[in-house]
C-alpha positions in Angstrom: -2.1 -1.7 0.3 -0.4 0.2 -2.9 -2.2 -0.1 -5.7 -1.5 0.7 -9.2 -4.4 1.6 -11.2 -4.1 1.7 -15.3 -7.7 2.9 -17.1 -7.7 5.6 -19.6 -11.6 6.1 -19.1 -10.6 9.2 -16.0 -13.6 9.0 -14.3 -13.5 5.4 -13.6 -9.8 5.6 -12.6 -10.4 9.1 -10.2 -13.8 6.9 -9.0 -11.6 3.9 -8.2 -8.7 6.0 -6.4 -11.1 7.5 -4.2 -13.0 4.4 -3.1 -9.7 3.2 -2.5 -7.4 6.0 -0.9 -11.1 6.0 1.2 -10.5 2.7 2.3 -6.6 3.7 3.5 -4.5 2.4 0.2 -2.7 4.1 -1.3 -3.3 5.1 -5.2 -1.2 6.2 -8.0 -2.7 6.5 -11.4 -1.8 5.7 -15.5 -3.7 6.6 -18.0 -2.2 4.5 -20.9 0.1 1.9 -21.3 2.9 3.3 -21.8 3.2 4.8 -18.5 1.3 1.8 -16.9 4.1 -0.2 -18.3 6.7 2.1 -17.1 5.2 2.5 -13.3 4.5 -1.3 -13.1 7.9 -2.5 -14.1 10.0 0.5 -12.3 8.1 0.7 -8.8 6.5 -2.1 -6.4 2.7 -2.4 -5.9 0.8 -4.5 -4.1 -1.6 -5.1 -6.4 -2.6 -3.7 -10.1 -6.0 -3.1 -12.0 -4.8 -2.8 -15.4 -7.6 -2.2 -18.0 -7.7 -4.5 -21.5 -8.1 -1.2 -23.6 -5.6 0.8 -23.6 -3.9 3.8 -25.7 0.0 3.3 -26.6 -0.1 -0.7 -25.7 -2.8 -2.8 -24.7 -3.1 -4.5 -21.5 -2.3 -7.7 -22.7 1.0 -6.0 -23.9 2.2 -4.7 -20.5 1.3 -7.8 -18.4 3.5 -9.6 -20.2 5.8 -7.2 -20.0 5.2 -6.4 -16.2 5.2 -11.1 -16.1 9.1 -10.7 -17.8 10.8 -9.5 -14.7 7.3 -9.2 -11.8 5.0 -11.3 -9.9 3.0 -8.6 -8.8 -0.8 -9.5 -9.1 -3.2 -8.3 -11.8 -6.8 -7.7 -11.7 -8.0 -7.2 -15.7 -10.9 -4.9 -16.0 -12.5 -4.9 -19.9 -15.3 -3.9 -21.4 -16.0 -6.7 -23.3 -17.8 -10.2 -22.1 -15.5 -12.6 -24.6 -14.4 -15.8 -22.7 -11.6 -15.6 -25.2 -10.1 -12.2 -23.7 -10.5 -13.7 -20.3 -8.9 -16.9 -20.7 -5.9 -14.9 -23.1 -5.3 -12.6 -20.0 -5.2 -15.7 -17.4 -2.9 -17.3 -20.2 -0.3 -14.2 -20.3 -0.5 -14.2 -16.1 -3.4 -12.3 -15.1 -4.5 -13.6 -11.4 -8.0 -12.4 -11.5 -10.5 -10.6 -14.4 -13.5 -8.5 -14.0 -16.1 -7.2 -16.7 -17.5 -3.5 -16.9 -19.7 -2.4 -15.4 -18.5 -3.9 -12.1 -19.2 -3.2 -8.3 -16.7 -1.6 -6.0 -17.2 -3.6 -3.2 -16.7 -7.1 -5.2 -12.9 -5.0 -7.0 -12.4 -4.3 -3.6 -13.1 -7.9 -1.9 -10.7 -9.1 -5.0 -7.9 -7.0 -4.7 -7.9 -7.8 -0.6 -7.8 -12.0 -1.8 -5.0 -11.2 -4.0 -3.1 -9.2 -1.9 -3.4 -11.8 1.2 -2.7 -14.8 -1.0 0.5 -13.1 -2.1 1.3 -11.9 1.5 0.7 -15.9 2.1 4.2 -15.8 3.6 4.2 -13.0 5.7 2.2 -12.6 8.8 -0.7 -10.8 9.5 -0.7 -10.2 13.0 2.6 -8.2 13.8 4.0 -7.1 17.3 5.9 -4.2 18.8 6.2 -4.8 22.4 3.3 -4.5 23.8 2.2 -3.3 20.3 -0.3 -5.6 18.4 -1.2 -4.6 14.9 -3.9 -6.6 12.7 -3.1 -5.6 8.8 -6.0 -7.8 7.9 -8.7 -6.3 10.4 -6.7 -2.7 10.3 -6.7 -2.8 14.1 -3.9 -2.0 16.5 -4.1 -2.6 20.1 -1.5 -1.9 23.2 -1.5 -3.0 26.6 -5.2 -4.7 26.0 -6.6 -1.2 24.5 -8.1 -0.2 21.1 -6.2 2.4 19.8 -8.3 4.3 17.3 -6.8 5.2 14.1 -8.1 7.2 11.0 -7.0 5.2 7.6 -3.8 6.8 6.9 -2.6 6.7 10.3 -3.0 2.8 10.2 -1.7 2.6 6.7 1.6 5.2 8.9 1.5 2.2 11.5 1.3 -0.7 8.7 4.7 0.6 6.9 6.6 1.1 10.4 6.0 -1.8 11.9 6.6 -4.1 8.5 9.9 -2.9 8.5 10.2 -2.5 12.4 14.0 -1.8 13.4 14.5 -0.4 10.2 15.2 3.5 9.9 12.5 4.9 6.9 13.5 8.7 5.8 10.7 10.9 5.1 10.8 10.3 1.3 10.3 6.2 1.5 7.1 6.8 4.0 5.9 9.6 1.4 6.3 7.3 -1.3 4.7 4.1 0.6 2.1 5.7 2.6 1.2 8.3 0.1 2.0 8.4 -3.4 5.3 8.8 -5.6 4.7 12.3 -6.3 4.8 13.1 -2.8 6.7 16.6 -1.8 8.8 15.3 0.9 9.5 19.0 1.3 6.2 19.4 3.1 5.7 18.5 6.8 3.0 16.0 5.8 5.1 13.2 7.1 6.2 15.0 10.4 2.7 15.9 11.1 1.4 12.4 10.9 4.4 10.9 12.8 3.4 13.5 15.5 -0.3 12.2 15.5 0.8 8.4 15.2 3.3 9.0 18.2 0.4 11.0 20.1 -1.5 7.7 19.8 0.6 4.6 20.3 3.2 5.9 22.9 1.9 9.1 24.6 -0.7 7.3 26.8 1.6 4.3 27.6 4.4 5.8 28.8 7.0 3.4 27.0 8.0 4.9 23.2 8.4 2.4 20.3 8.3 5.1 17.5 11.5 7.0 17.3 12.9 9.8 15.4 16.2 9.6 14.2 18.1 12.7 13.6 19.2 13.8 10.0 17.7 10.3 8.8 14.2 9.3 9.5 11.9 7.2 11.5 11.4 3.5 13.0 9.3 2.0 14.9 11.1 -0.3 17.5 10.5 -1.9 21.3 14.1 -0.5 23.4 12.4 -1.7 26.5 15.5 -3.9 27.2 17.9 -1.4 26.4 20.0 0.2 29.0 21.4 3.1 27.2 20.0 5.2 23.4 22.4 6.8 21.3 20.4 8.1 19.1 18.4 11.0 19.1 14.6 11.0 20.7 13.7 13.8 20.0 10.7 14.4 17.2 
């Protein structure tokens, strides 16, 4: 899950991207509407928390922007118990509203209903091969066993096999799997990939995670294929 998170109070917003990059999301932060504006309406999130009280615009000022050209959810966080600020941001779009101080667990429980509900379409369970991966329970399985993964290595294993088939360069995992201010220069990506790989296809003896030279990485079944062209090496 990428989540966009726009408070100006820091220590709420570095509190909340912990909790969260703990529980395997990835995180990128704003702290004031301007560039929550900016990040909401120029990259794609799973989800936002966008604070009422803002610096530079007010939250109520970039969800509508955000609601112009996006459908990506919106939690509201604010300070301030006013049924009229809570039925104003469900008017301008908001899908969900929660008053400070609030608990972790319940933002965490909302922003896992509002992702699912607008994943409605897409499937949960997913399958490479013999490959079975559970986004909702964060489990993967092959050939009937467990396959234990730390939170990043599922959120690696998420990406690829959403977009199975489909070559990702180093730059699109940094950005989806990490944040956008990733340094794709780094061997952050290749040293995961090796540690996924080590995983899911070393003790099975069939690969479905492939490099491919000079462009990236995807995660496919070639079990019925006869002959590879491209490069396996990785």
């Amino acid at each position: 899950m990428k989540v966009l998170i726009v408070e100006d109070e820091r220590k709420t917003a570095e509190y909340l991207q912990q909790g969260l990059t703990e529980q395997g999301c990835t995180v990128d932060l704003a702290f004031d509407g301007i560039d929550g504006q900016h990040m909401a309406l120029h990259y794609d999130f799973d989800v936002i928390v966008l604070d009422v009280m803002l610096p530079g615009l007010d939250g109520f000022s970039v969800l509508k922007s955000l609601r112009s050209v996006k459908n990506t959810p919106v939690i509201m966080l604010t300070a301030r118990d006013g049924v009229a600020d809570r039925v104003r941001g469900l008017q301008d779009g908001a899908d969900d509203y929660l008053v400070k101080p609030f608990s972790f667990i319940e933002l965490l429980a909302r922003l896992q209903a509002l992702t699912r509900r607008g994943r409605s379409h897409e499937s949960t369970l997913l399958r490479v091969g013999d490959l079975h991966v559970d986004l909702i329970g964060r489990k993967a399985m092959r050939q009937g066993q467990r396959i234990d993964l730390t939170a990043k290595e599922f959120a690696l294993l998420a990406v690829l096999a959403r977009r199975q088939g489909e070559i990702l360069s180093k730059t699109v995992i940094a950005e989806l799997v990490w944040d956008m201010n990733f340094d794709s220069n780094t061997n952050v990506v290749e040293v995961a990939i090796k540690r996924l790989r080590a995983k899911i296809d070393a003790p099975f003896g069939t690969n479905l995670l492939h490099t491919i030279r000079g462009m990236g990485y995807l995660l496919e079944d070639r079990s019925n294929e006869r002959t590879v062209e491209l490069d396996e090496k990785g």
